[in-house]
C-alpha positions in Angstrom: -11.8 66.3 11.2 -9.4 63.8 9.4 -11.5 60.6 10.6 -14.4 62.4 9.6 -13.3 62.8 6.1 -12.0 59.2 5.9 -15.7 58.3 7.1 -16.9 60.0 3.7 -17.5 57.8 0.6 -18.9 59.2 -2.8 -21.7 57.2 -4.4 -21.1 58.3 -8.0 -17.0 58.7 -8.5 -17.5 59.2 -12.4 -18.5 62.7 -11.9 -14.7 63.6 -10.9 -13.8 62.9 -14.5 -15.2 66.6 -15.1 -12.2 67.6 -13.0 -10.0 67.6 -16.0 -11.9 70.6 -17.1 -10.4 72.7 -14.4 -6.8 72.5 -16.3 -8.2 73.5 -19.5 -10.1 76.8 -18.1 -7.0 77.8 -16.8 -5.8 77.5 -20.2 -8.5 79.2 -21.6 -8.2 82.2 -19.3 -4.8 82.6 -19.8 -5.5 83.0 -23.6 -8.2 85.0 -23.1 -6.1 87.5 -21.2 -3.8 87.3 -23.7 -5.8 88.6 -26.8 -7.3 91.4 -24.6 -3.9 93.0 -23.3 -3.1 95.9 -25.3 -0.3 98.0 -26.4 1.5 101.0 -26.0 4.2 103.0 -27.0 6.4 105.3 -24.4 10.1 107.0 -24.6 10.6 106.2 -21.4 9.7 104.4 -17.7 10.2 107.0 -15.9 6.9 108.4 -16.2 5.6 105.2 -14.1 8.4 105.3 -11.8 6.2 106.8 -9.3 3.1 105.3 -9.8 1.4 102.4 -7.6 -0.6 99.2 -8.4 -4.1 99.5 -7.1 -5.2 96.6 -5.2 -8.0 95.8 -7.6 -5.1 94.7 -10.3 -3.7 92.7 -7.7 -6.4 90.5 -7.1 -8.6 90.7 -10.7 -7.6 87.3 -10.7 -9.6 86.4 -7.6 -13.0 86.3 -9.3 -11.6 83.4 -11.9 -10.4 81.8 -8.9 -13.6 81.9 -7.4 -15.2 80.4 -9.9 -12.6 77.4 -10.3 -12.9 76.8 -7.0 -17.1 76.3 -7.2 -16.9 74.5 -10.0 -14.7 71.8 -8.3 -17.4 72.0 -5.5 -20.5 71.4 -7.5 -18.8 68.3 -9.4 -18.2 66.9 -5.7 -21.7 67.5 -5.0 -23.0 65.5 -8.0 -20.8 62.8 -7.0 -22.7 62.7 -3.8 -20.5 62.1 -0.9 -21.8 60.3 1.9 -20.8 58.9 5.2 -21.8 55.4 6.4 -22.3 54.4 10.3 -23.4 50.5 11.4 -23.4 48.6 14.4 -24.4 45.4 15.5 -26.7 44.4 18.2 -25.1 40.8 19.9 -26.9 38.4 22.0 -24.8 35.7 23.2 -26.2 32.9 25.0 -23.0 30.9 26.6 -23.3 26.8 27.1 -22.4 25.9 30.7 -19.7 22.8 30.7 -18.1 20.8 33.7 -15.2 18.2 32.6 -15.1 15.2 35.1 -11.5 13.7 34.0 -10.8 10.3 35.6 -7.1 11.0 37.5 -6.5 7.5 38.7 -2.9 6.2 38.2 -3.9 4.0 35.0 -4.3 7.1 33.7 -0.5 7.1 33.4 -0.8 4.4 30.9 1.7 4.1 27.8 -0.7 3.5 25.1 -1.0 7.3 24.6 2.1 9.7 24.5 3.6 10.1 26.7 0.6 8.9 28.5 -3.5 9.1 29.0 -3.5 12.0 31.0 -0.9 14.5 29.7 -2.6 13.8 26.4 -6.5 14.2 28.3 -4.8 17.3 29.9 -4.0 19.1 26.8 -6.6 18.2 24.5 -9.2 19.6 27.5 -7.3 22.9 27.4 -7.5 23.5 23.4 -11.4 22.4 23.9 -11.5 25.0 26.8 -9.9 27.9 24.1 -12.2 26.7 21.2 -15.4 28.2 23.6 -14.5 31.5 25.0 -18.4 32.2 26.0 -19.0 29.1 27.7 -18.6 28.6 31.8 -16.5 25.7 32.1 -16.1 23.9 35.6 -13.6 21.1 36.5 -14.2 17.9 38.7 -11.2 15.2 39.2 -12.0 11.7 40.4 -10.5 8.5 41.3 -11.3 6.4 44.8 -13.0 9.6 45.5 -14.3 12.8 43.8 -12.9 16.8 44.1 -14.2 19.8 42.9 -11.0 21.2 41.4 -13.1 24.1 39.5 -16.2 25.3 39.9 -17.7 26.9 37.0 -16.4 30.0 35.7 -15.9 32.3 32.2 -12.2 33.4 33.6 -10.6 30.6 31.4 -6.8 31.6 32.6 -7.9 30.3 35.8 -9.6 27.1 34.6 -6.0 26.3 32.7 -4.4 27.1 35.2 -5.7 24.4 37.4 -5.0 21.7 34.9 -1.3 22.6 35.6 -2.5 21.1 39.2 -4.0 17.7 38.1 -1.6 14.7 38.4 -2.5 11.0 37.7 -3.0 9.1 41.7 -3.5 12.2 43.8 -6.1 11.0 45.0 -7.7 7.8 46.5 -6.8 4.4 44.2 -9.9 3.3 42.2 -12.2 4.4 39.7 -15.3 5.9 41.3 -17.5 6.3 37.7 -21.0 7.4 39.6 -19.0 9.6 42.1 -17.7 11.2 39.8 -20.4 12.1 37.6 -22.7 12.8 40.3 -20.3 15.6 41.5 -20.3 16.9 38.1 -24.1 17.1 37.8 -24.0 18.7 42.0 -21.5 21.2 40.4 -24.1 22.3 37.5 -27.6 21.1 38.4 -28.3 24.7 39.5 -27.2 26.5 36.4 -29.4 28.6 34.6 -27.5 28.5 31.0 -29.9 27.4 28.2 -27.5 24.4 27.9 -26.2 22.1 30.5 -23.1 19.7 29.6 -21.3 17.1 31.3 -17.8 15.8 29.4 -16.9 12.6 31.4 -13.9 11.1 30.5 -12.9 7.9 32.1 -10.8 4.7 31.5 -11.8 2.1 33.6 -14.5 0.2 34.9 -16.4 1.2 38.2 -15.1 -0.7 41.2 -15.3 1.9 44.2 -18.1 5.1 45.3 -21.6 4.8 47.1 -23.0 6.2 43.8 -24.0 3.6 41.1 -22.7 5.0 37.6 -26.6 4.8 36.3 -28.1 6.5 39.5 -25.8 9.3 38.3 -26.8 9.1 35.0 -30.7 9.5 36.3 -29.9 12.3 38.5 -28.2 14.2 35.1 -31.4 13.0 33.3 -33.6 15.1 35.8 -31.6 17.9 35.8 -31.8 17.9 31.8 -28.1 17.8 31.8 -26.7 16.1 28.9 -23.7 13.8 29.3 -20.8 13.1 27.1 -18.8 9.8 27.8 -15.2 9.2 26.5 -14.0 6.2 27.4 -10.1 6.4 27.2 -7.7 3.9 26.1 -6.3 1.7 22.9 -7.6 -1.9 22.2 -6.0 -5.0 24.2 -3.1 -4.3 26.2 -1.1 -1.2 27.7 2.1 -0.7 29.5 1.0 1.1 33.0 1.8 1.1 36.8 0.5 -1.6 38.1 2.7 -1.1 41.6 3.8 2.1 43.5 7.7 2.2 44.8 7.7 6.0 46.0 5.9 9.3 44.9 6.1 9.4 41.1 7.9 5.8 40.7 6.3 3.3 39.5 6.2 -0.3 38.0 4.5 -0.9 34.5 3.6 -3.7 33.3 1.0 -4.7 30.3 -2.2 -4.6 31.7 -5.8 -5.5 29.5 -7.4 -2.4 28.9 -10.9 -2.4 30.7 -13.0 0.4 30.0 -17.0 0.0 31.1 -18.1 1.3 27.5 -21.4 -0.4 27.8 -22.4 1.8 31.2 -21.0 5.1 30.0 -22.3 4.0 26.6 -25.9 4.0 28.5 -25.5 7.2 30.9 -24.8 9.4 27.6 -28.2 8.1 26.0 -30.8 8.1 28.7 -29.1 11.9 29.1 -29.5 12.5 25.2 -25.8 12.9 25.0 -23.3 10.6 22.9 -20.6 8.0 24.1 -17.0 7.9 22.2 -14.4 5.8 22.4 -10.5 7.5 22.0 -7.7 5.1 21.4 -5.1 7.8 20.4 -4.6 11.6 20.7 -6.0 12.0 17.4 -9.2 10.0 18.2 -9.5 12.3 21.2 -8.8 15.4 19.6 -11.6 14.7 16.9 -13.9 13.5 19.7 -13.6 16.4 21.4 -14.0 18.5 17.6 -17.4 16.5 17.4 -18.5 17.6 20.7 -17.8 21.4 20.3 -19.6 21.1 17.0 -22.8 19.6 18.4 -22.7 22.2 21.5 -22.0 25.7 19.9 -22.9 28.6 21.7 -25.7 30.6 20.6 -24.6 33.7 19.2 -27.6 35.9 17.7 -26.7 38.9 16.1 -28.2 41.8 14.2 -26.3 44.5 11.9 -27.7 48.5 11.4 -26.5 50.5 8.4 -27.5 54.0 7.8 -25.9 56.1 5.2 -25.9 60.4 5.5 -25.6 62.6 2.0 -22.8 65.5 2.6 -23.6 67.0 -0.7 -25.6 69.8 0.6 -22.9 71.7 2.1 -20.6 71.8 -1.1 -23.8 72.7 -3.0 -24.3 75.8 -0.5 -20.8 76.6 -0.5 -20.9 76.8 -4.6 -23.3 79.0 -4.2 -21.7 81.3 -1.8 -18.8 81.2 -4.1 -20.6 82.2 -7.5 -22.7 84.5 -5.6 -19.8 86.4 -4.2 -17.8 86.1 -7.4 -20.9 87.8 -9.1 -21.0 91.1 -6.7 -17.3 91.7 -6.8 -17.5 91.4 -10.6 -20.2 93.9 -10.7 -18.9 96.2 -7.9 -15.5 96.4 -6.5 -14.2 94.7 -9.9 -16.4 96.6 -12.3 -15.0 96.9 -16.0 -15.7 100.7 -16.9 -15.9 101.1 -20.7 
């Protein structure tokens, strides 16, 4: 009942200014009952002692109460109440994503902080949170490819994974065509209405049976588009350039060498976009721009329909009056 009434809205609220009438016809009845009292003189109460109220003087006020009360009714019938109920009718149509991130050990290099792939790792994740409808997938490459993720909408899981992803685990080199053709094995079947491939790499390909630009054709044929970010700052950077035991390492400056004009080539023939990210805050906007020209497609449609609830205040007026009427001329009658 409560919610109900907090549903309720009044279209016209300037009819409840007539409610300050209800203080003055109190007023006036109480005058009016005034002037008609009479008077009488008696030598004593006693000859009331034993004499009993009738009922009727107990509630002759009841008819003036009756008629306050329909009065306050029929003013919040003209100021028509009315409840309001909408919905909305949502069609989402989700983008289906697979990031192939590059995880060989120049990955590790200075130039970012504290390095390329922490950086990668938590820029990916608050690209992954910026889509909540999308599928996203994750493929790691170095000497070799790995499905680390396949795709999937449970996004705690995908993050989850990053936590996993370390710079060297697997085979030394940079496999470019390996790894994209993995990513386009990983999403080729998809039926989203958009398929999208965020390679990030920073080197040149030197190992993998797959030629980067065969890759790039098989995304093409698949109508997969292909983002390339190649990864790392201009000229030199401090990375390992030898291994002494797990996680030690020797760094040394080392040119950067990233194959811009091959990635630069796989995003176009795939009607993607190449970017180059020499800093975090390069990669973060790169990653912006992406998420800006892949937004999900969210179609939606909004219903409004309004009810009047004057009717049963008008009705209840009525019963009101009408009732105040037969006692008036009845049970109430004035004799003269």
């Amino acid at each position: 009942m409560i919610s109900y009434f907090n549903d309720i809205q009044f279209a016209e609220k300037h009819w409840f200014w007539l409610m300050c009438l209800l203080p003055l016809m109190i007023v006036w009845y109480i005058l009016r009952l005034k002037k008609r009292e009479g008077e009488f003189n008696y030598s004593s109460f006693a000859l009331f002692h034993k004499i009993k109220s009738s009922g009727k003087a107990k509630f002759r006020h009841s008819l003036f109460a009756l008629r306050l009360i329909a009065f306050a009714l029929i003013i919040a019938a003209l100021a028509r109440p009315q409840s309001r109920s909408s919905w909305k009718d949502s069609k989402t149509e989700g983008i289906d994503i697979v990031i192939s991130l590059d995880v060989s050990l120049s990955m590790l290099a200075k130039d970012f902080k504290p390095n390329r792939m922490d950086v990668a790792k938590d820029v990916i994740v608050d690209f992954i949170d910026a889509r909540p409808n999308d599928r996203i997938g994750l493929v790691i490459f170095g000497g070799v490819a790995f499905t680390q993720c396949p795709l999937t909408s449970d996004h705690k899981v995908l993050k989850n994974m990053f936590t996993q992803v370390k710079a060297g685990s697997l085979d030394q080199g940079t496999a470019i065509g390996l790894g994209l053709a993995t990513a386009v094995a990983r999403i080729k079947e998809s039926k989203a209405k958009s398929k999208v491939i965020v390679f990030v790499s920073d080197g040149v390909n030197n190992v993998g049976e797959v030629a980067p630009l065969t890759a790039g054709e098989l995304a093409k044929t698949y109508g997969i588009r292909v983002y390339c970010i190649g990864v790392g700052s201009k000229g030199k950077a401090l990375q390992p350039v030898a291994i002494y035991a797990p996680g030690e390492y020797e760094y040394d400056y080392v040119d950067v060498d990233v194959d811009e004009k091959v990635m630069t080539e796989i995003s176009e023939m795939t009607g993607g976009q190449y970017f180059r990210a020499t800093n975090k805050e390069s990669l973060v906007n790169i990653y912006k721009e992406i998420d800006k020209m892949e937004k999900t497609i969210v179609s939606e449609k909004s219903f409004t329909n309004k009810a009047e609830h004057f009717l049963p205040l008008a009705l209840g007026a009525a019963i009101l009056l009408l009732l105040e009427f037969l006692l008036r001329y009845t049970i109430f009658r004035a004799v003269p």
